[in-house]
N, C-alpha and C positions, 0 to 999 in steps of 0.2 A: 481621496482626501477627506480628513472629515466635517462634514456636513457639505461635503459636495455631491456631486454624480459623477457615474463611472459606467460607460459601457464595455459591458464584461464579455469577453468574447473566447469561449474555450470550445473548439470544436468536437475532439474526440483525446481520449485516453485509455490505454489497456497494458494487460500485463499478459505476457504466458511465462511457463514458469515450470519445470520438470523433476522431480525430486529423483534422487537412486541412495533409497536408504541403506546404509552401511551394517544394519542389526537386525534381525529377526524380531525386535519387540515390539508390542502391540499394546494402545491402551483402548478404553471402550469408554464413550464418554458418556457423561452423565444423563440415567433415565433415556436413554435409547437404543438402538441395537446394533450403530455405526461403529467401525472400529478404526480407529487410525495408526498409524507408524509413529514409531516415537525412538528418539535418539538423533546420533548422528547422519546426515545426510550431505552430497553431494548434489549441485544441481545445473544446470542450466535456465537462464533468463534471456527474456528479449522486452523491451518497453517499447511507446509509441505514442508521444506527448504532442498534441497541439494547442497551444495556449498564446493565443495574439495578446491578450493582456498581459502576459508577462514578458513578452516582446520573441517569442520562438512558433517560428510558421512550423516547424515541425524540430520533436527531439525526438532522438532513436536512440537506445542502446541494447548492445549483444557483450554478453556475460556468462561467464561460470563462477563458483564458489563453495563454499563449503557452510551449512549450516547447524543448526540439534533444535529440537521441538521435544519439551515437555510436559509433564502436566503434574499439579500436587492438588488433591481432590476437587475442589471445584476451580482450580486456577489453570490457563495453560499458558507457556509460555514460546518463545523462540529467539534464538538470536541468530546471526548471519553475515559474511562476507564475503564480497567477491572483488574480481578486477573486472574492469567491463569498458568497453568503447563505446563512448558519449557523443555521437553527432549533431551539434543545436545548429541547425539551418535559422537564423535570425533575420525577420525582415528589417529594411531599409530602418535606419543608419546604419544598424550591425552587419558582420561580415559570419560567415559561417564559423563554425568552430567545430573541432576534431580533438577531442578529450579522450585523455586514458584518466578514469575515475575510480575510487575504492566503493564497495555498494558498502555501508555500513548500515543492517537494520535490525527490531527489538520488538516483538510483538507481544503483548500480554491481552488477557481478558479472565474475565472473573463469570462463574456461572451461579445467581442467587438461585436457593431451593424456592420449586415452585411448580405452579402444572405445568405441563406442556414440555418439560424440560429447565423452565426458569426464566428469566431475564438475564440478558448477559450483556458486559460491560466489556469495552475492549479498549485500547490504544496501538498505534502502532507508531514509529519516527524511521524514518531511511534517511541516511544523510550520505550525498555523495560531492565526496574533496575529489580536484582535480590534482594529477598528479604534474601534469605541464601548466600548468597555470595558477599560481597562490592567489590571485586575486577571484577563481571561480569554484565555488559551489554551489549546490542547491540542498535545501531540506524539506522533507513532506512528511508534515504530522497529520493524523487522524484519532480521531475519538469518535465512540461512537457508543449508543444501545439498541441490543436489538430485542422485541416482545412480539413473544409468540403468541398468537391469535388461535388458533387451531397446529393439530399436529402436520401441517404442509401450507400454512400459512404464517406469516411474519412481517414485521412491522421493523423499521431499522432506522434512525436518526443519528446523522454524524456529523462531524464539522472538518474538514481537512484545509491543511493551511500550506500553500508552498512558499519559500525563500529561494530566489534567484540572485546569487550575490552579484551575479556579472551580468546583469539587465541591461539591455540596450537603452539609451536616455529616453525620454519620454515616456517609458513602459514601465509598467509594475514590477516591484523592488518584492513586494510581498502579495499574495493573493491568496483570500478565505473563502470556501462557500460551503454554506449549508447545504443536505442532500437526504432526502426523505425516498426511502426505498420501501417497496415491498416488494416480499421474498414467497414464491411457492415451490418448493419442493416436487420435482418428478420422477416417481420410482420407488424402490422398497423402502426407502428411509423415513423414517418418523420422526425425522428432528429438523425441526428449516436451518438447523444454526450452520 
């Protein structure tokens, strides 16, 4: 609330996540000597959400989809869809939930000329509608910049915001945090991005 306190309580979060590109092309980004896959892809996902502030002792979901990743000189882009099973274990008052959900997401970033590779800008939004429940969704934005310090060092500032439309009472309806990363690179790659 504002101008109140809030203790903010997120345990852990992660993604994995499997690509099987559908094309043979390949771009090399900018001032490095990384080369990524670009085009249409197919994939698999798995999430693993614990967020007591927003009223879910644990979210899971397991997914497949179809996405494309690509790039116009300093910009790269992606977009993405899947079907996926959404389990939000909810503590007390809430009761568990078993969602079949659509992954809808949209990645961009921008790469400015500069040493090291540049400074890069990013955004990303997933929004996932529930298909058994119109009154549940969620949405997770992010922004972010990342500044490279050295060629295996980085510096990364972002702000991610989640929307939980079917919050349990008492618990947050929306939750923001800021998150100060540094990134080091290990291995042949000369680029932290």
């Amino acid at each position: 609330k504002p101008g109140g306190s809030a203790v903010i309580t997120e345990l852990y979060s992660g993604t994995i996540q499997q690509n099987f590109y559908l094309t043979d092309t390949k771009r090399s980004c900018v001032n490095c000597t990384e080369v990524y896959k670009d085009g249409p892809y197919l994939y698999g996902i798995g999430n693993w959400y614990h967020n007591l502030s927003l009223g879910m002792n644990l979210a899971q979901s397991y997914g497949a989809g179809i996405g494309w990743d690509g790039d116009s000189g300093r910009s790269s882009y992606s977009l993405a869809a899947d079907i996926r099973y959404l389990g939000e274990d909810l503590y007390s008052p809430g009761k568990p939930l078993a969602l079949a959900v659509a992954g809808l997401g949209e990645q961009y970033s921008y790469t400015f000329p500069g040493p090291m590779g540049g400074i890069t800008l990013s955004e990303r939004i997933l929004f996932l509608p529930a298909f058994n429940d119109a009154h549940g969704f969620q949405v997770r934005g992010t922004a972010g910049i990342d500044i490279p310090i050295s060629q295996t060092f980085s510096v990364d500032f972002s702000l991610l915001d989640d929307y939980l439309r079917n919050a349990p009472p008492k618990s947050l309806q929306n939750y923001a945090k800021f998150i100060f990363s540094i990134k080091y690179v290990i291995g042949a790659s000369s680029n932290p991005h």
